[in-house]
LUMROLUM-110474 format. One record per residue (C-alpha): residue number from 1; residue in three letters; x, y, z. Coordinates in Angstrom, 1 decimal, always signed. Each point is the difference from the previous one (the first is absolute). Layout:
N
NUM|ALA|X|Y|Z;
...
***
This chain:
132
1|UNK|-19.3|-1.5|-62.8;
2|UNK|-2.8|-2.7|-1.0;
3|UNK|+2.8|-2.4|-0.1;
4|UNK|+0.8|+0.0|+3.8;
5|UNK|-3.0|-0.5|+0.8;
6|UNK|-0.6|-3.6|-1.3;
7|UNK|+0.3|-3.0|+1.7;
8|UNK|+3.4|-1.5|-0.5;
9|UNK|-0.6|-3.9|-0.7;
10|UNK|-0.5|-2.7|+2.3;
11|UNK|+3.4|-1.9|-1.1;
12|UNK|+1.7|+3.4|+0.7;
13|UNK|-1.6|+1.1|+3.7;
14|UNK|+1.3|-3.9|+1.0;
15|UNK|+3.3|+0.6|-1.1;
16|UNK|+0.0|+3.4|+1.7;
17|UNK|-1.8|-1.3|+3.4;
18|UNK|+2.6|-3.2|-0.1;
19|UNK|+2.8|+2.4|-0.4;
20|UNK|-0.9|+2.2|+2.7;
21|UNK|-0.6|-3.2|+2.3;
22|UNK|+3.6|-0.9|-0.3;
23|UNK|+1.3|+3.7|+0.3;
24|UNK|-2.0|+0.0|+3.5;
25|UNK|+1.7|-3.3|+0.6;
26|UNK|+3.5|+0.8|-0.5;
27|UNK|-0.6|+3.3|+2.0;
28|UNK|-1.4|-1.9|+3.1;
29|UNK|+3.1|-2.6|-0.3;
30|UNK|+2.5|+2.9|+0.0;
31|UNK|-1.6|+1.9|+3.0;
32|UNK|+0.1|-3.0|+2.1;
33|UNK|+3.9|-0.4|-1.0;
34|UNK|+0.4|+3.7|+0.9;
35|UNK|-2.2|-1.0|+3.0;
36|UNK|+2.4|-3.3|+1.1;
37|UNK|+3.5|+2.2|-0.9;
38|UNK|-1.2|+2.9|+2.7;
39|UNK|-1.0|-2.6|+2.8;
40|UNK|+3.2|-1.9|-0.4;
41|UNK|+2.3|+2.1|+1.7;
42|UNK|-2.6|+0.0|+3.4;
43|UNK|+0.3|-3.6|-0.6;
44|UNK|+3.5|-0.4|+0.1;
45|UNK|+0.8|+1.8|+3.0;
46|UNK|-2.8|-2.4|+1.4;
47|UNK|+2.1|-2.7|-1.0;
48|UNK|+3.1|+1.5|+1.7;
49|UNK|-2.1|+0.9|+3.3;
50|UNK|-1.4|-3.4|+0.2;
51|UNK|+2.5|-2.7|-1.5;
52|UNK|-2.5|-1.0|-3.0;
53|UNK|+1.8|-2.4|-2.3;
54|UNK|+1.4|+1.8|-3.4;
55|UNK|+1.2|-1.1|-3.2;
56|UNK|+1.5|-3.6|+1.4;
57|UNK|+0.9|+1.6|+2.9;
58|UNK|-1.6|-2.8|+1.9;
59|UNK|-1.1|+2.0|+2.5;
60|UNK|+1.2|+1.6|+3.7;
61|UNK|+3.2|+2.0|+0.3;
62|UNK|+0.5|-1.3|-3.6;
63|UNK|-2.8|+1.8|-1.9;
64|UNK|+0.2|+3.6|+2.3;
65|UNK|+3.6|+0.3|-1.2;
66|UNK|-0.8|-0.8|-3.6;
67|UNK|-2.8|+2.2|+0.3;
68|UNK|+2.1|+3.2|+1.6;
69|UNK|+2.4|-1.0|-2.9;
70|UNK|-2.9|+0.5|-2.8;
71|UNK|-1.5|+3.1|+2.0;
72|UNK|+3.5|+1.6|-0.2;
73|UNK|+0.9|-0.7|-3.6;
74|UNK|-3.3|+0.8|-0.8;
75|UNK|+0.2|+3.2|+1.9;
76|UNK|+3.6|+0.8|+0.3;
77|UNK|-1.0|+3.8|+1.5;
78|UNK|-2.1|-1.7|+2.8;
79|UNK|+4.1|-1.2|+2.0;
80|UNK|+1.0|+3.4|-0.3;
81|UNK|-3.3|+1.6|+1.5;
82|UNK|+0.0|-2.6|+2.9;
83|UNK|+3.7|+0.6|+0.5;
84|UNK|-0.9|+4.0|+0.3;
85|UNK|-3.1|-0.3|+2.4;
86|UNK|+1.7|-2.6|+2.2;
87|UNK|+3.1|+2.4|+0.5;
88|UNK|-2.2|+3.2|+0.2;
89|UNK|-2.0|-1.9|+3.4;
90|UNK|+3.4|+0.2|+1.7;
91|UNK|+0.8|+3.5|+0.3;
92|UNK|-3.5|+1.1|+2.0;
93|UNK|-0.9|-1.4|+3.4;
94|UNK|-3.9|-1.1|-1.7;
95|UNK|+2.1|-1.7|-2.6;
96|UNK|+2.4|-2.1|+2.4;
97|UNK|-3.5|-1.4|+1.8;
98|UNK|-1.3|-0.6|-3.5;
99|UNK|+2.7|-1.9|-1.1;
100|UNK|+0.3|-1.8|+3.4;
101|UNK|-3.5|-0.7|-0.3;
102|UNK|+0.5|-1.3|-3.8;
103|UNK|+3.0|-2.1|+1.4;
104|UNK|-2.2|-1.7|+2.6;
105|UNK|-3.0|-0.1|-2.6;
106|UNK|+2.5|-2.5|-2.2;
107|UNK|+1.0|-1.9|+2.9;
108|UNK|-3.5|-1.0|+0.7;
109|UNK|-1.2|-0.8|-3.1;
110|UNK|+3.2|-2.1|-0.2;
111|UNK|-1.4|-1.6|+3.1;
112|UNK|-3.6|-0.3|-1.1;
113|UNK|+1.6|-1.8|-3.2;
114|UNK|+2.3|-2.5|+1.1;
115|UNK|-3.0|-1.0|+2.5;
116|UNK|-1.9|-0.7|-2.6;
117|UNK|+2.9|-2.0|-1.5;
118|UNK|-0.2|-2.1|+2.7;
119|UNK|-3.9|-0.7|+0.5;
120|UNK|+0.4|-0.3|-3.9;
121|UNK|+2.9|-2.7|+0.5;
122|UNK|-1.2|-3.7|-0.4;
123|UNK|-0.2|-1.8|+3.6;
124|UNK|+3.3|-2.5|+0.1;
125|UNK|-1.1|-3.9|+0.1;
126|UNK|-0.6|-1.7|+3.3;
127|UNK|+2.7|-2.8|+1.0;
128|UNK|-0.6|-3.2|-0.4;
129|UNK|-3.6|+0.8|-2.2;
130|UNK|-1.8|-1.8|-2.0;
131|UNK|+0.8|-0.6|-3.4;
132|UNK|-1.8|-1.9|-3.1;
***
């Protein structure tokens, strides 16, 4: 029992300390990969919602479609579930004034996008101005 007791040597503690340094490292880098994998599905369906460029999507129309297309071979349950809740809102008289509600939801957000397209979209030249 003396022998746990003694102090293990000075090369020996560094190696240990070092050691456990990196171990803490490694941990910390996995938990914020775990922490980026669990946010990404929020942020894809942002990127669908708002039209955020994807992978070389270049943005607009472009990047929500390639978006839904990653969220649904990513998720391939998440069509079937959306297919069941939007055929269950038809059969109740709350459900048909949800999914009216949802249909005119769409339309103005379609709205509120393409009129941002357009305060977005360069001015056209002036006739006749002045150049070099």
């Amino acid at each position: 029992m003396g022998s746990m007791n003694r102090r293990l040597p000075l090369a020996v503690r560094k190696e240990l300390l070092l050691s456990r340094a990196q171990l803490e490292r490694l941990e910390l880098v996995q938990a914020m990969a775990d922490f980026r994998r669990a946010g990404r599905p929020l942020r894809m369906a942002g990127d669908i919602l708002f039209g955020r460029a994807g992978a070389g999507a270049g943005g607009g129309v472009g990047a929500a479609v390639a978006s839904a297309f990653s969220v649904a071979r990513r998720y391939p349950y998440l069509g079937s579930i959306a297919s069941i809740a939007i055929g269950a809102t038809g059969r109740t008289r709350v459900g048909r004034w949800i999914r009216r509600l949802g249909v005119l939801a769409a339309l103005a957000a379609g709205g509120v996008w393409l009129a941002n397209r357009r305060l977005e979209a360069p001015a056209p030249p002036e006739p006749g101005g002045n150049e070099g």
